[in-house]
C-alpha positions in Angstrom: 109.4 77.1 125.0 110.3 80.5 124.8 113.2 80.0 121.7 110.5 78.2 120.5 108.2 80.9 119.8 111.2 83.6 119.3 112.4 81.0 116.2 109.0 80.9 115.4 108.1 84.8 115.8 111.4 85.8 114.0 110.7 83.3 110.9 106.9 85.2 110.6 109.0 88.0 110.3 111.3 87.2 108.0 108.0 85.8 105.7 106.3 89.6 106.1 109.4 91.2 104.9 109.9 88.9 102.2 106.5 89.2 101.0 107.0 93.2 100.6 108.8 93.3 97.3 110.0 97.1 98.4 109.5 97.6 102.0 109.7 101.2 102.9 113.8 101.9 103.2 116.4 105.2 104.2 120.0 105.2 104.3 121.6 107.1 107.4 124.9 107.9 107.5 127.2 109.3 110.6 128.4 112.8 108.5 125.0 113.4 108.5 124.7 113.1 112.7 128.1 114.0 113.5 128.9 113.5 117.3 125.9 112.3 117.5 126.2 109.3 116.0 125.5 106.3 117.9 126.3 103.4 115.8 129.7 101.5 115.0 129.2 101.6 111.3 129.4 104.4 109.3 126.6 104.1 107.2 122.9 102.0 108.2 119.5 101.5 106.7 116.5 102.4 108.5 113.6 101.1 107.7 109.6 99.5 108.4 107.7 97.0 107.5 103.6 96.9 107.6 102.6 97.3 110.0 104.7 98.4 112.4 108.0 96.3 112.4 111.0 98.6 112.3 114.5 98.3 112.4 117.5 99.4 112.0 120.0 97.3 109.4 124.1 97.6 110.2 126.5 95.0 107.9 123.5 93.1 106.6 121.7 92.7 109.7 118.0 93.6 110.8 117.9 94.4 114.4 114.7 95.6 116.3 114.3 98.8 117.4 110.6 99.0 118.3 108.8 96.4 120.4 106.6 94.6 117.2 110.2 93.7 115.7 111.5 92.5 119.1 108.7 90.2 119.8 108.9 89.1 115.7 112.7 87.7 116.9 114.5 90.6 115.3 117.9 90.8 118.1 118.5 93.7 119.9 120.2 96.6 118.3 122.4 97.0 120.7 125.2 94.5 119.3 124.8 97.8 116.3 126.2 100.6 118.8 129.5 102.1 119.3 129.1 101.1 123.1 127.1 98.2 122.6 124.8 98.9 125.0 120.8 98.2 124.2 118.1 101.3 124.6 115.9 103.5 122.4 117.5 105.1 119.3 114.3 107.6 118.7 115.5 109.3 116.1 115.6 106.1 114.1 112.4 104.6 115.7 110.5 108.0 114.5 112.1 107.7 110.9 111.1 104.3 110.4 107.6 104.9 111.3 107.6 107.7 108.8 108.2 105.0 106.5 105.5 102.9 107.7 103.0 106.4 108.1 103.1 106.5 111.9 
């Protein structure tokens, strides 16, 4: 029941992004965070959808990084880090919610 409603939840989201011909969208790249950097790709896309989904996009792929996006299905960004371990990436979470005005 539960991949049920994660298929289902995830598909939702993939409709409310494809209705937003332009959802709200910011490059990030690691010479801009330096050590700091937390991600196994060089460059990402932060970004938010109304009206509240954010996420974090690594190699063509949306992951979650705020609980509305999780529940919608988006996987965990985790798989995204350098150590691949899950947890909060706030300065991305607080950048894409500047995109949705949060």
């Amino acid at each position: 029941m539960e991949a049920i409603r994660m298929k289902y939840g995830y598909a939702l989201a993939l409709i409310a992004l494809a209705g937003c011909a332009d959802p709200a969208r910011e490059v990030v790249r690691a010479a801009d965070y330096g050590e700091r950097w937390p991600l196994r790709a060089a460059e990402a896309v932060v970004g938010c959808s109304p009206p509240d989904l954010r996420y974090l996009e690594v190699d063509g792929i949306r992951y979650g990084i705020n609980g509305p996006a999780l529940r919608a299905g988006f996987p965990e960004s985790g798989k995204a880090r350098k150590d691949g371990t899950p947890g909060p990436l706030a300065d991305f979470i607080e950048r894409a919610g500047a995109l949705c005005g949060k």
